[in-house]
N, C-alpha and C positions, 0 to 999 in steps of 0.2 A: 560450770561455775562452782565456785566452792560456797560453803556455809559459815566461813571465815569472813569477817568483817572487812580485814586487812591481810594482805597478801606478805609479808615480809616474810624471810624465810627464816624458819624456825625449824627447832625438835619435831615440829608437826609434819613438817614437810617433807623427811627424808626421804620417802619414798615416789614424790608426787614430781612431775615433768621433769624426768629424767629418761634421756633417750635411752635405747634399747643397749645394752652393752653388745660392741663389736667383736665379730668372730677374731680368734687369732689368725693374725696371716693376712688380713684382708687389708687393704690401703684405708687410711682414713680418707674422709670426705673432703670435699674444696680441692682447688686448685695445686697441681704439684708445685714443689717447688723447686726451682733451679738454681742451677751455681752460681748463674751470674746475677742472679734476686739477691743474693746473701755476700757481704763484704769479707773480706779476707780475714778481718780479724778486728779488733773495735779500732773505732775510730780513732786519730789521736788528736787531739785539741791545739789549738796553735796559740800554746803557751808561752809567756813571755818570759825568758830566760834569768840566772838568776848573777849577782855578783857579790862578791865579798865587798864590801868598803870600812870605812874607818872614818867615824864623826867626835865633833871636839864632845866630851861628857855635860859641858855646859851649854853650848848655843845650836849644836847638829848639824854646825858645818863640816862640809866635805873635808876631811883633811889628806893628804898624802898618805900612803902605805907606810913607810919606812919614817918613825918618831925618834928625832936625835936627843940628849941629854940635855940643849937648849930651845927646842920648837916650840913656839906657842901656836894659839890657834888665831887665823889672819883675819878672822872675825870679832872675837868679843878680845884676843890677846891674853887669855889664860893660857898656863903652862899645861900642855902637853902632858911632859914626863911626868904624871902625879899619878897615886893611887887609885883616883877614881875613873882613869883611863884604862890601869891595868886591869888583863884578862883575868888575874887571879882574887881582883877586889872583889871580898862579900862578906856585905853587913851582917850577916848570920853567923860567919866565922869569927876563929879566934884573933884578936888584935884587926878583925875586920882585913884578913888576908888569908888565900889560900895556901901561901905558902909557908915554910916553917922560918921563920921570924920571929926575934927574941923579946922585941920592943914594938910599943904602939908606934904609931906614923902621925902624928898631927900637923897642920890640918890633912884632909886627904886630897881636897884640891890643889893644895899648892908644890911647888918643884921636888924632884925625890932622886934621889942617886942611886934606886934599890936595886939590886943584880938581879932581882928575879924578874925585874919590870917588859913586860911586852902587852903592846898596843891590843885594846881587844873592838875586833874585828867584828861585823854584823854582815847577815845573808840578806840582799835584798832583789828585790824581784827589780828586773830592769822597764819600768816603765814607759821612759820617754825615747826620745830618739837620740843617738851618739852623738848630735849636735848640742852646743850648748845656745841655748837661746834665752831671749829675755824676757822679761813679763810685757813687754808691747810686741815685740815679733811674733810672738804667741798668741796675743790675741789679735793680730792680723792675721795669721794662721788662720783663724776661726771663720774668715768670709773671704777666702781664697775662691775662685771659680776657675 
């Protein structure tokens, strides 16, 4: 028993139940271990994949890939082709555009005829399933047997 109150290990303890150090050469203790104990390589997690999409800047509907110079969005019916759809809109830059443009753009939601204009796209993780369903299919999903 020690004269130590509390056992945490400390400066004090360096040299206190510490096994013997082992010869070189010699196998460690416990059980060996084999090839077929240990996986080939880590594991990989079954992630759910990812996809590009394109949502209207106002409402975060799905819209189509490909934005024509008249598209609006078949949700709220804002214009599409406007600055705050473009990849290159940012309120930090100059005339709040990345690209090099001589004049402001106002408003930035409304329709734009700009040449540098391209839809900006977002990475999302694919959640649900390739079906489209509805929010009552869905929840009869939930007590399927």
């Amino acid at each position: 028993m020690s004269d130590r109150k509390y056992r945490q290990r400390g400066y004090q303890d360096d040299g206190r139940d510490k096994p013997p150090p082992r010869e070189p050469g010699t196998a460690p203790a416990g059980p060996p271990k084999t090839r077929a104990d240990r996986p080939e390589g880590p594991r990989t997690p079954n992630m759910p994949g990812f996809r590009s999409v394109v949502r209207c800047h106002r409402c975060g509907h799905l819209v189509g890939a490909v934005i024509l110079v008249n598209t609006a969005c078949a949700k709220c019916g804002v214009a599409l082709h406007c600055c705050a759809q473009c990849e290159s809109f940012d309120p930090g830059a100059r005339y709040e555009c990345m690209q090099p443009i001589t004049a402001r753009v106002t408003p930035k939601d409304a329709f734009t005829t700009c040449q540098y204009f391209e839809a900006r796209a977002t990475v999302e993780r694919e959640t649900g399933s390739a079906r489209q369903t509805t929010s009552r299919s869905a929840f009869d999903d939930l007590f399927k047997i």
